[in-house]
LUMBAZA-365697 format. One record per residue: x, y, z of N, C-alpha, C in turn. Coordinates in steps of 0.02 Angstrom, whole numbers, plus 50000, padded with zeros to 5 digits. Each point is the difference from the previous one (the first is absolute). Layout:
BEGIN
XYZXYZXYZ...
END
This chain:
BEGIN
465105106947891500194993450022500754998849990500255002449920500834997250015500295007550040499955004850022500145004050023499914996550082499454998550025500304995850065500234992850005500274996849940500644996550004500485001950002500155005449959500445002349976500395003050086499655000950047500285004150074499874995050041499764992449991499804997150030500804996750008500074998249932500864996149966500365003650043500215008350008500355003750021500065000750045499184998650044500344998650080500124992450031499884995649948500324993150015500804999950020500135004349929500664999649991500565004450033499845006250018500265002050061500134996050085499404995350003499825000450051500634992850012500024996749964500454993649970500555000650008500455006049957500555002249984500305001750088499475002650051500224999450075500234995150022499594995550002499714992650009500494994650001500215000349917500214994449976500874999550048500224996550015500794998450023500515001049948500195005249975500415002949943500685001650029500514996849991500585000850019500375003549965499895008850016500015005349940500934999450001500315001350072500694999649993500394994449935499634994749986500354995149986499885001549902499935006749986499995001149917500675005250019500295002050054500705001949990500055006649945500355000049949500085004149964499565001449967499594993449981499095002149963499775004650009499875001450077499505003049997499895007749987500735001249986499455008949990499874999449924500374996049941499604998249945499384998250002499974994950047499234998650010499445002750031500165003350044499585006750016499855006549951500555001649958500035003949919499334997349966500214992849982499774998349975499134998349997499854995750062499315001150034499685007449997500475004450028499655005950013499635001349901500675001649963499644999749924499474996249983499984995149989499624993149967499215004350056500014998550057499275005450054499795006049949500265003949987499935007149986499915000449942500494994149974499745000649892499394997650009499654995450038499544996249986499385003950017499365000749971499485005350019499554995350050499744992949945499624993550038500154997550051500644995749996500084994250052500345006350062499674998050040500145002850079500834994450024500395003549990500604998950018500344999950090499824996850038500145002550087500705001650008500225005449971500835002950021500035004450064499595001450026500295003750060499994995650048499724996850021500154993950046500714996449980500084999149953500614996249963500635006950003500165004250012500165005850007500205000550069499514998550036500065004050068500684993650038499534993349987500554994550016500774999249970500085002549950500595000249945500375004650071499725006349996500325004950039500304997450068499504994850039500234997350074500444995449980500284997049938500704995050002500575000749983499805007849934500655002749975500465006350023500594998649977500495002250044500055007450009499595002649925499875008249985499235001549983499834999550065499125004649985500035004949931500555004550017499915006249953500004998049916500484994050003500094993349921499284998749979499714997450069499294998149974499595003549977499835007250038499605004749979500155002149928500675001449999500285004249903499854994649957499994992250025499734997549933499474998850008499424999750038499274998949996499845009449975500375003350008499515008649985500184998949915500624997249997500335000549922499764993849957499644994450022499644996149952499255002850021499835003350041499345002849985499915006149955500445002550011499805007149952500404996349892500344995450030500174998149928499284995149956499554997950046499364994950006499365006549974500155005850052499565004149968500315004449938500414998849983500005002149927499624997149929499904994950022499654996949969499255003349975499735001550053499525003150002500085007649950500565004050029500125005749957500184997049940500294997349974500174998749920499194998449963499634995350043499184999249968499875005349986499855006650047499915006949995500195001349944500665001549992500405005049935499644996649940500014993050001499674995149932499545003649970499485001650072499375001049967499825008850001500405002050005500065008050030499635003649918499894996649920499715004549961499164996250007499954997850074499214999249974499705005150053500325001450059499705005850035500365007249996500465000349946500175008449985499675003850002499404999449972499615006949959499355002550075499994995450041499315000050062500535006250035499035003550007500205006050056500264997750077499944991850020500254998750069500785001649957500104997549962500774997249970500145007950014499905004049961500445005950024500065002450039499385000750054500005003250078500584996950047499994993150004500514996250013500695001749980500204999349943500545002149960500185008050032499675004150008500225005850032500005001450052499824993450056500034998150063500804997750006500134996749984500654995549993500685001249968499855005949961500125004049952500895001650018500075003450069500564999450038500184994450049500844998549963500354994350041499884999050057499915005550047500024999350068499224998650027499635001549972499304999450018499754992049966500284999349968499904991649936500354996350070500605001550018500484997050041499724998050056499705004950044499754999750080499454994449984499685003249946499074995450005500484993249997500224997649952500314991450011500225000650046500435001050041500374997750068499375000150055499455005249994499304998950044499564992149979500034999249946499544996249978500434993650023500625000049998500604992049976500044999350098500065005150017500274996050095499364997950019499585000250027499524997650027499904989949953499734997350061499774993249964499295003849934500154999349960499375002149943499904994949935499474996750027499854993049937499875005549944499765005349995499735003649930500585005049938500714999550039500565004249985500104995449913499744994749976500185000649928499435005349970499525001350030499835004249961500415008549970500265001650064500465006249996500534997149954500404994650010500534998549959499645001949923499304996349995499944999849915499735006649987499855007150047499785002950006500655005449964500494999450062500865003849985500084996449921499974995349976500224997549936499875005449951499314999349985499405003249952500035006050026500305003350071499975010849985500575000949992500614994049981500525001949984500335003550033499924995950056500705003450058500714994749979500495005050006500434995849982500214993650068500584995549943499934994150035500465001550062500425004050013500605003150040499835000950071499365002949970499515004750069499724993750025499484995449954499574993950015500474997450055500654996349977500574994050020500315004450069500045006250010500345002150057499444999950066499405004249958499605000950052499704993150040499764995049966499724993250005500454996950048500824999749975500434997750036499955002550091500095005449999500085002950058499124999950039499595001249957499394997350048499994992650019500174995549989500034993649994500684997650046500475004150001500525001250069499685001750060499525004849988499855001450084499354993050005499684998349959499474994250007500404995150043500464998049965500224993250042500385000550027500485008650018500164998850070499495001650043499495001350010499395001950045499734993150013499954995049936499714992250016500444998750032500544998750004500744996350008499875003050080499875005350001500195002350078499544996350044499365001949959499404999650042500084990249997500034997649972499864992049984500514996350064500795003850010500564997550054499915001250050499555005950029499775002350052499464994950003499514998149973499294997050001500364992150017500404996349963500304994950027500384999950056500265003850025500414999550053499675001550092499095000249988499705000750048499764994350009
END
């Protein structure tokens, strides 16, 4: 039951954030703070269903640098899912010793293979990616790999929304 509020809220609030008459031009210099910022506050948050890509896609049709918009919505999202990885590391001595914990751990084991799986898991729209964040925390991938890879999956996310959303308005 709160699980279909919980998507019920989420598609209210997307659907709104279209909707509503938001005179995105008129936050001027705001807004790529405020798109930073939104994008974080969405991504830290696990509960409240946050509608930023709608709020995103419009930001993008008023401001003067699409590419502004995208680096700070990929860079307060992957700074939002850190959050998630730091829970991970917290709790990383209660699943050390489990045979998943090490199979994993020697899955991930190399930068480049730790690296790809986040940038697979972070571009796509994926409501379930704090789990990988708290997942990367606790097998102790470092944070270097987490913050680059996340970043750059989360670059191609919302320029792919951004594309797809200006194209979708402009028909």
């Amino acid at each position: 039951m709160f699980g279909a509020l919980i998507v019920a809220a989420g598609i209210v609030g997307n659907a709104l954030a279209f909707v509503l008459p938001i005179d995105y031009a008129a936050f001027g210099s705001y807004l790529y703070p405020g798109i930073f910022l939104l994008t974080f506050l969405a991504n830290a948050s696990v509960v409240v269903p946050v509608p930023y890509v709608p709020v995103v896609i419009r930001a993008a049709e008023a401001a003067p640098s699409v590419a502004l918009v995208i680096t700070a919505a990929a860079a307060g999202s992957m700074l939002g899912e850190a959050v998630s990885f730091f829970v991970g590391r917290a709790g990383k001595r209660i699943v050390a010793g489990s045979r998943v914990y090490r199979m994993l751990h020697r899955f991930v084991d190399r930068p480049l293979v730790a690296g790809l799986f986040l940038f697979l898991l972070a571009a796509p729209l994926n409501p379930l990616f704090d789990v990988a964040g708290i997942a990367a925390g606790a097998l102790g991938i470092r944070f270097e790999i987490f913050a680059i890879s996340v970043f750059l999956g989360r670059l191609a996310r919302f320029a792919a929304v951004v594309w797809l959303g200006l194209g979708l308005t402009r028909i």
